[in-house]
N, C-alpha and C positions, 0 to 999 in steps of 0.2 A: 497735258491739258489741251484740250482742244476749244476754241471757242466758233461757233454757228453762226452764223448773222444772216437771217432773212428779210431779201429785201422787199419792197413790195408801197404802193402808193397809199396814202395817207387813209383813204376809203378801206382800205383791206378790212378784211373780219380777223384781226390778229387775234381778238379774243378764241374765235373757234381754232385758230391754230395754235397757240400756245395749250388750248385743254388737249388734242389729241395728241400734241408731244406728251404732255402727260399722263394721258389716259392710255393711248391706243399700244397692246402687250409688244408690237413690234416698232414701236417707237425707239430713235437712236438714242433718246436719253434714256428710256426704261434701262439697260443694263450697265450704262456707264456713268458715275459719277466725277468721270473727270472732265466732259460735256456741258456746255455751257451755252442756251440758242437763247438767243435778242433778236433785233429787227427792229429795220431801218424804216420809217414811213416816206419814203420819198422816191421820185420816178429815179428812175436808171439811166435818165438824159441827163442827170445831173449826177457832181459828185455823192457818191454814198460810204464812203468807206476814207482816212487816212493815206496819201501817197505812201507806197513801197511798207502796206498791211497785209497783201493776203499772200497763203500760201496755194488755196486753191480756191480759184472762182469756176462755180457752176451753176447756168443758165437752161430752164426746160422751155423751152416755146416762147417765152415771154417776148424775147425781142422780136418778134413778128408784128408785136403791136404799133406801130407809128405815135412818132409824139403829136403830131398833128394832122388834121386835112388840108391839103391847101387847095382843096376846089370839091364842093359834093360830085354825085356822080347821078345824073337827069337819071331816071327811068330804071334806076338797079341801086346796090346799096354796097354790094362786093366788086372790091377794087377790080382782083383778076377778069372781072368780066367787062371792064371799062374798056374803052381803045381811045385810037386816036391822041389828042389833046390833053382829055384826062388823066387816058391813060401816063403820057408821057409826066403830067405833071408829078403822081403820083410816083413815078420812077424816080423821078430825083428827090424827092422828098426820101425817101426808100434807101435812095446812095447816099443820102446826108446824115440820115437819122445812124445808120448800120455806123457810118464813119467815125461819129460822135460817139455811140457805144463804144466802140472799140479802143477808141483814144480814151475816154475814161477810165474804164477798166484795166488798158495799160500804166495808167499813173498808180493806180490802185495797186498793182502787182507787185510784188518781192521780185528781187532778181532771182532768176531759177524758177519761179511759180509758173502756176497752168489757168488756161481757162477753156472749158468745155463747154461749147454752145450747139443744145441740139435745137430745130427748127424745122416747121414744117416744110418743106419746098417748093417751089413751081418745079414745071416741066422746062424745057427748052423753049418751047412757043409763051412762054407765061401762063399755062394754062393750070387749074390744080384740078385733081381728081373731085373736087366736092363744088366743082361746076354748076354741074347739073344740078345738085340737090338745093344751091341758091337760085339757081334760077326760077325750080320749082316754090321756094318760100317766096321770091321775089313775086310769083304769079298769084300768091295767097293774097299780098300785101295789096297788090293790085284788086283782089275781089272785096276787101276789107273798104278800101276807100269807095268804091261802090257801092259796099252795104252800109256804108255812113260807121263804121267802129272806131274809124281812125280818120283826120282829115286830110286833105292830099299838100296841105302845109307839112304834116307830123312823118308824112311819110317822105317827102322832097328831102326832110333832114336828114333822114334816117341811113347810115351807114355804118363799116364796119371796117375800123382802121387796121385791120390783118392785111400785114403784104407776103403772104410767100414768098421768098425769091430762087430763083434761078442760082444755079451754083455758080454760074459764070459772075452773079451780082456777087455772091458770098467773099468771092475769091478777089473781085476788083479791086480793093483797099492794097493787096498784098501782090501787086501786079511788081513791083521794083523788089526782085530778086527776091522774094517771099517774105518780105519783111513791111511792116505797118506800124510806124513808132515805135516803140522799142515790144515789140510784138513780131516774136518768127512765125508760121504758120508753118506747123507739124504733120497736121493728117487732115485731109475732108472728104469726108465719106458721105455717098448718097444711098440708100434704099428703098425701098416698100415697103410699108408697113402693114401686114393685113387687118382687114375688117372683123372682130371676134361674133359681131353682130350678122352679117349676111352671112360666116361661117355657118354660122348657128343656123340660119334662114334656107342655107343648100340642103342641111339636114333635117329640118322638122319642117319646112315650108309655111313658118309660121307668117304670116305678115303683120299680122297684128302688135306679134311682138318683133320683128323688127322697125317696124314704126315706132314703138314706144322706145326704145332703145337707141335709136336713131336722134327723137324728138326729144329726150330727156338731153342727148349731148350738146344740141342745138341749143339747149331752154341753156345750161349751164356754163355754156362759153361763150353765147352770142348775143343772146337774149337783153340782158341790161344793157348792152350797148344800144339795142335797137332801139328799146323800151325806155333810154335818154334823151329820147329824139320828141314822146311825146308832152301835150302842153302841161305845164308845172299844175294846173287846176285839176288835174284826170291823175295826177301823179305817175309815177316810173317803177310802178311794180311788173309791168308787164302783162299782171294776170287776165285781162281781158282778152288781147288777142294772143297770147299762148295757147289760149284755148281751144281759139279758132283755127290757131294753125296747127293744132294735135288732129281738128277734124280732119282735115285737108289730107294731111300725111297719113293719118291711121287708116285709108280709103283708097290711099294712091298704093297701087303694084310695086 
C-alpha cells in the first residue's frame, strides 16, 4: 500500500487535481488500487506531515517560492535582477526560508528515507537565463502605467517571490561535513534544460508561435502573482493586462 500526499497552500485548485488523478489514462492511481493520494492545504514553511512519516519526499520547483518579501524591489518586480541592498536582503531571506525547508522535512523523514529537490538555478553571478525576458515584461509593465491600465501604486507592488539559487546557496546548509540536521546530502547535480519552444522556433521560424508559447508559460506561472498586486476594486484575474502583454511579446523578435 502506498499512500500520496500532495502538498500544496490552502488556495490550491485541489479539486482540478484530484479529477485528473482520476480521469487522466496515465494517471498513478488509474492502474493501481493499492494507491491512495490526499493533500495537505498548507505552505511547506510549516509542518505538513507527522515526525519520522515519510518514506519518500519529492519537491518539483516549488521551493523556489520564498515565504515572504522583506523589501519590494523600485523599478523591476524579479528578484534576480535586484542588486545591491535589495538584493542582499533578499539573499538572506533565501538562506533562511531554504534552511527552514530542509529542517522540516528532515523531522518529517523516516530513518533511511530520501528527499528529491529539483529547482530552477542561478548561475554563479546570480543571474538566470530568463533575464532578459523579465526585463522585457518589466518594459510592458512600464508602458502599462503610461497608458493608465495599471496604476504605478499597482505596479510599485508587484513582484515575484522566485529566488533561483546558486548551487553554492543549495549546498550552504550542508557546509559541516555534508550533513544538515539529521539530513546527509547524497548527490547535486546542475544542468541545462532546453527550451522545446525556440527548438521549435530554429526549425519553422515561427514567431508568432513562439510568443504564444512563451506567453502562455509566463500567464501560468507568474501571472497571478503579479496580478495580486492589483487594487481588490479591478479584481486579480489578471485578464486586462495579460492581454497587453501577449501584444508586446507576439511583436517582439
Amino acid at each position: 500500500m502506498i499512500c500520496v500526499v500532495h502538498v500544496d497552500v490552502a488556495e490550491n485548485d485541489f479539486t482540478t487535481l484530484f479529477d485528473v488523478l482520476e480521469t487522466a489514462p496515465d494517471s498513478y492511481v488509474s492502474d493501481d488500487p493499492d494507491v491512495f493520494p490526499s493533500a495537505v492545504g498548507r505552505s511547506f514553511y510549516r509542518p505538513v506531515l507527522p515526525p519520522d512519516h515519510v518514506h519518500l519526499g519529492w519537491s518539483s520547483y516549488a521551493a523556489v517560492w520564498l515565504s515572504r518579501a522583506p523589501t519590494l524591489i523600485p523599478g523591476h518586480f524579479w528578484i534576480p535582477c535586484s542588486t545591491g541592498d535589495i538584493r542582499a536582503a533578499f539573499e538572506r531571506q533565501a538562506a533562511q526560508d531554504w534552511g527552514a525547508f530542509l529542517e522540516l522535512r528532515a523531522r518529517e523523514l523516516r530513518a533511511g528515507g530520501r528527499l528529491v529537490v529539483t529547482l530552477p538555478a542561478a548561475r554563479d553571478d546570480g543571474t538566470t537565463p530568463i533575464n532578459d525576458r523579465m526585463n522585457h515584461v518589466n518594459a510592458v509593465l512600464v508602458e502599462m502605467v503610461a497608458d493608465h491600465a495599471i496604476t504605478a501604486d499597482e505596479r510599485a507592488r508587484m513582484i515575484l517571490l522566485s529566488y533561483p539559487r546558486r548551487e553554492t546557496e543549495l549546498l550552504a546548509p550542508f557546509d559541516r561535513g555534508g550533513r544538515f540536521e539529521n539530513l546527509l546530502m547524497e548527490q547535486c547535480e546542475a544542468f541545462s534544460v532546453p527550451d522545446p519552444a525556440w527548438a521549435d522556433y530554429e526549425h519553422d521560424c515561427d514567431k508568432e508561435k513562439l510568443a504564444a508559447r512563451h506567453t502562455g508559460f509566463f500567464r501560468a506561472t507568474f501571472m497571478p502573482s503579479l496580478a495580486s498586486a492589483l487594487a481588490p476594486e479591478r479584481g486579480t484575474d489578471g485578464r486586462s493586462f495579460s492581454l497587453i502583454a501577449w501584444r508586446r511579446d507576439s511583436s517582439s523578435d
